[in-house]
N, CA, C and O of each residue as an XYZ file, in Angstrom:
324
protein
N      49.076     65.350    163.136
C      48.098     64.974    162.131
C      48.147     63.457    161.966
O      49.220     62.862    161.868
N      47.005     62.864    161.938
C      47.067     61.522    161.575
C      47.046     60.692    160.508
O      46.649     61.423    159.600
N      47.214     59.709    160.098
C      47.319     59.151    158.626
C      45.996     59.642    157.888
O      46.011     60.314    156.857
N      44.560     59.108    158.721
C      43.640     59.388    158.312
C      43.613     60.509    157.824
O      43.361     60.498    156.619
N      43.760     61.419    158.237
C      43.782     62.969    158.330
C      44.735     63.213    156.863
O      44.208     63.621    155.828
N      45.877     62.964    156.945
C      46.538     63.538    155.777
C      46.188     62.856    154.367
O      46.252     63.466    153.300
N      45.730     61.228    154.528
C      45.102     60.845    153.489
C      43.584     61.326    153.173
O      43.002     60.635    152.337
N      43.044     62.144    153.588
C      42.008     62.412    153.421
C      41.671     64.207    152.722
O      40.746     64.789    152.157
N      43.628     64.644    153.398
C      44.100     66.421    152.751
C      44.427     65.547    151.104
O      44.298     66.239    150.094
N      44.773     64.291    150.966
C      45.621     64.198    149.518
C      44.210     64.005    149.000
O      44.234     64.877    148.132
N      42.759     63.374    148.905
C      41.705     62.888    148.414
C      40.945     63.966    148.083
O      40.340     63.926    147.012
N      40.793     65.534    149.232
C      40.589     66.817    148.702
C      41.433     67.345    147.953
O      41.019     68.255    147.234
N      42.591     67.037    147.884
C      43.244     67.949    146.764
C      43.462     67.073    145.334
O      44.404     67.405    144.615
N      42.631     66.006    144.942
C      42.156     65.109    144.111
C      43.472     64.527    143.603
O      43.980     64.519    142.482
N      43.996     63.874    145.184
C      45.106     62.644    144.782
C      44.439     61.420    145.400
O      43.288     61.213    145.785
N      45.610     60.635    145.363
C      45.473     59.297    145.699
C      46.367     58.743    146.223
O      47.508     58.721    145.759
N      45.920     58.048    147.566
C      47.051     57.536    148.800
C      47.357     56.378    148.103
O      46.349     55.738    147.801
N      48.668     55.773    147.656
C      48.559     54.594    146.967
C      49.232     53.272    148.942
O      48.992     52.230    149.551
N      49.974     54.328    148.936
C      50.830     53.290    150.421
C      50.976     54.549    151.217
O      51.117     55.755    151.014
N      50.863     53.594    152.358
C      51.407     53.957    153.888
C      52.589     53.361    154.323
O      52.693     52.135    154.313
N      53.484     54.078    154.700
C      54.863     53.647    155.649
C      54.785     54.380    156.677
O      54.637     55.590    156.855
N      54.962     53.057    157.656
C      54.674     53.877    159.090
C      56.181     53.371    159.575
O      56.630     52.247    159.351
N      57.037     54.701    160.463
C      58.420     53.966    161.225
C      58.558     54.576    162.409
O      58.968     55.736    162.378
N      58.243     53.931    163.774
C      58.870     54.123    164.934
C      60.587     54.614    165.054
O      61.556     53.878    164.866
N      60.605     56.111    165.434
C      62.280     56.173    165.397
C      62.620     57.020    166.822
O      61.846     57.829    167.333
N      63.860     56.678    167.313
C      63.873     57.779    168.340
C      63.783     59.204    167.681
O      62.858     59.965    167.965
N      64.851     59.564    166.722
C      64.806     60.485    166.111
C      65.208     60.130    164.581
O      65.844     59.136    164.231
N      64.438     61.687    163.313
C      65.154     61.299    162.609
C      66.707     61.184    162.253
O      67.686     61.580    162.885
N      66.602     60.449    160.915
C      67.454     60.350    160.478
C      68.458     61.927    159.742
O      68.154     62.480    158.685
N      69.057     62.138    160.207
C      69.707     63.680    159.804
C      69.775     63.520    158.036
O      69.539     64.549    157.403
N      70.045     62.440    157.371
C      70.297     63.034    155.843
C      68.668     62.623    155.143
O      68.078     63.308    154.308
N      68.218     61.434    155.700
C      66.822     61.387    154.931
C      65.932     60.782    155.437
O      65.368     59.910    154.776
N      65.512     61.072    156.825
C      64.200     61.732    157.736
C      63.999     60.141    158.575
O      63.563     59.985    159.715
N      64.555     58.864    157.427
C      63.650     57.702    157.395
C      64.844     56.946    157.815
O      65.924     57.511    157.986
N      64.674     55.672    157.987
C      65.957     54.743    158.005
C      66.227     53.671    156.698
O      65.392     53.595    155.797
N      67.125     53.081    156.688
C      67.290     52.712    155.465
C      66.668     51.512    154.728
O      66.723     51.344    153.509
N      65.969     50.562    155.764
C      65.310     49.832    155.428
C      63.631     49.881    154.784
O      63.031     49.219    153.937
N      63.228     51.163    155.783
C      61.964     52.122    154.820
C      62.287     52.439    153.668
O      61.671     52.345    152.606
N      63.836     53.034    154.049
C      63.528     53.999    152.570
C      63.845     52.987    151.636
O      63.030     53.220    150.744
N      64.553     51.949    151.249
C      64.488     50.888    150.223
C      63.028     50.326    150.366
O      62.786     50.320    149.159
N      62.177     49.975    150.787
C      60.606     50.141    151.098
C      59.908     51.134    149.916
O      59.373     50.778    148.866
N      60.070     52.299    150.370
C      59.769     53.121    149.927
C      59.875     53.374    148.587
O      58.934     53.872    147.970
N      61.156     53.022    147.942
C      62.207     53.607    146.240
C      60.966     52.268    145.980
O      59.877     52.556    145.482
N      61.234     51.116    146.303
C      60.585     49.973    145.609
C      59.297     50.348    145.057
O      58.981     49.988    143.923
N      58.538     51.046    145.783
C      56.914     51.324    145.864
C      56.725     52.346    144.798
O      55.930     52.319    143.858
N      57.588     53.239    145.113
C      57.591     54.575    144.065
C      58.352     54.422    142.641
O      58.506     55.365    141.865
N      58.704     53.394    142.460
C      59.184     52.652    141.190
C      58.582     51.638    140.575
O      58.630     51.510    139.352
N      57.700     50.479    141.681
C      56.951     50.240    140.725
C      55.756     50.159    140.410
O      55.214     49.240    139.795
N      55.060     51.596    141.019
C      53.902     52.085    140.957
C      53.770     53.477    140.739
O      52.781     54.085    141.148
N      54.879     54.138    140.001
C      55.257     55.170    139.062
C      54.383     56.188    140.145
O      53.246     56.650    140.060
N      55.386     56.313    141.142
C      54.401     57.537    142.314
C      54.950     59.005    141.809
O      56.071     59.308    141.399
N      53.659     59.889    141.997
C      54.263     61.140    141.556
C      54.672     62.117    142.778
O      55.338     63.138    142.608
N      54.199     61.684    144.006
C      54.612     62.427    145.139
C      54.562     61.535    145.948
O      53.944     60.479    145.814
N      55.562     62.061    147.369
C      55.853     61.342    148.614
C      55.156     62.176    149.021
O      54.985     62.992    148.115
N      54.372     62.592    150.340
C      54.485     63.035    151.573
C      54.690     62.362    152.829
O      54.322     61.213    153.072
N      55.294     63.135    153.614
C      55.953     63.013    154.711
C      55.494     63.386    155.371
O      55.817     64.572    155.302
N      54.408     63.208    156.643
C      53.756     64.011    157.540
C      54.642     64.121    158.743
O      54.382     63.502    159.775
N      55.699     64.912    158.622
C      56.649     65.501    159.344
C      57.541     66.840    159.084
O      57.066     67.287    158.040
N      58.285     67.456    159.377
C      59.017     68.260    158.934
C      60.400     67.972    158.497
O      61.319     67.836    159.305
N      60.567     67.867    157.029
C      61.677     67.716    156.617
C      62.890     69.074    156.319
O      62.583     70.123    155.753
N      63.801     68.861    156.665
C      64.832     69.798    156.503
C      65.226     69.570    154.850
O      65.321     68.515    154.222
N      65.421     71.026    154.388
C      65.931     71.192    152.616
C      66.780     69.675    152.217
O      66.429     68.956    151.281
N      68.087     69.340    153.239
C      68.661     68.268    152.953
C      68.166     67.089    153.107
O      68.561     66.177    152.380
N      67.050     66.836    154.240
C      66.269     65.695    153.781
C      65.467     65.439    152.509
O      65.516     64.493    151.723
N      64.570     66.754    152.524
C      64.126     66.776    151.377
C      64.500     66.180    149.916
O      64.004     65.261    149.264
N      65.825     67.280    149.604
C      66.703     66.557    148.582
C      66.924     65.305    148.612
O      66.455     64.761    147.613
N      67.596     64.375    149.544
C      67.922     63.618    149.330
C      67.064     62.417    149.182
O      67.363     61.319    148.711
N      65.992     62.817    149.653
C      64.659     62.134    149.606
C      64.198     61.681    148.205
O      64.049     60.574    147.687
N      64.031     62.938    147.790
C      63.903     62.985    145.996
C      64.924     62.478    145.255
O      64.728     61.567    144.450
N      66.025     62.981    145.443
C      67.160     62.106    144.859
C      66.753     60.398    144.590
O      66.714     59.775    143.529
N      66.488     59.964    145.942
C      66.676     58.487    146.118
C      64.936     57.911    145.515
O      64.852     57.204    144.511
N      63.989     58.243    146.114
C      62.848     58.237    145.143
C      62.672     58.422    143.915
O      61.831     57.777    143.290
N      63.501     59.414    143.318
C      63.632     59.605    142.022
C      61.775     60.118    141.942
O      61.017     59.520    141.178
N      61.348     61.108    142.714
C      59.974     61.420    142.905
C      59.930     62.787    143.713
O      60.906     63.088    144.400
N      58.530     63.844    143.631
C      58.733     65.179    144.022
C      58.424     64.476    145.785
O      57.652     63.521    145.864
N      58.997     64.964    146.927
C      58.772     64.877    147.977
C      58.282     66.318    148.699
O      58.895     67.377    148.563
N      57.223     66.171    149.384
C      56.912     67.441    150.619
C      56.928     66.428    152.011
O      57.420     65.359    152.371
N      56.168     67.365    152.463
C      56.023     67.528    154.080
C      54.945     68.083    154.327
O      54.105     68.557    153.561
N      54.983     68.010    155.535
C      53.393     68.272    156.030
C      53.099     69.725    156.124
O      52.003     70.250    156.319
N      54.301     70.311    155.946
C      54.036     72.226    155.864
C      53.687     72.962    154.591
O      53.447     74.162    154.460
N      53.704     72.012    153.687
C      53.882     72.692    152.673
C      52.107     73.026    152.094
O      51.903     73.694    151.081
């Protein structure tokens, strides 16, 4: 699925794409999907633009998940949900 594409599933389901993070990886990261320089990227954005959801257009494992939210301090999905 492409950015376009999933920002356009959040605009039908009457949200709003505030940011895009895009990260080239070989693979993920086993505890939180992203690497650590995104994800401080990321906490910044969702803190100070009071985000109410991440998505992740990937498949996150339960422990990414969590820890995702943990560190966002925000509800996180994935693209399955």
């Amino acid at each position: 699925m492409s950015v376009n594409e999933l920002s356009e599933l959040v605009k039908t389901a009457g949200g709003e794409t505030y940011a895009v993070l895009i990260q080239k990886r070989q693979k993920p990261d086993n505890v939180t999907y992203i690497g650590s320089g995104k994800l401080n990227e990321a906490r910044e954005i969702c803190e100070n633009a009071e985000i109410d959801v991440v998505i992740c257009d990937g498949e996150l494992t339960p422990t990414q998940g969590r820890s995702l939210e943990k560190i966002l301090k925000t509800r996180v999905i994935d693209r399955t949900v």
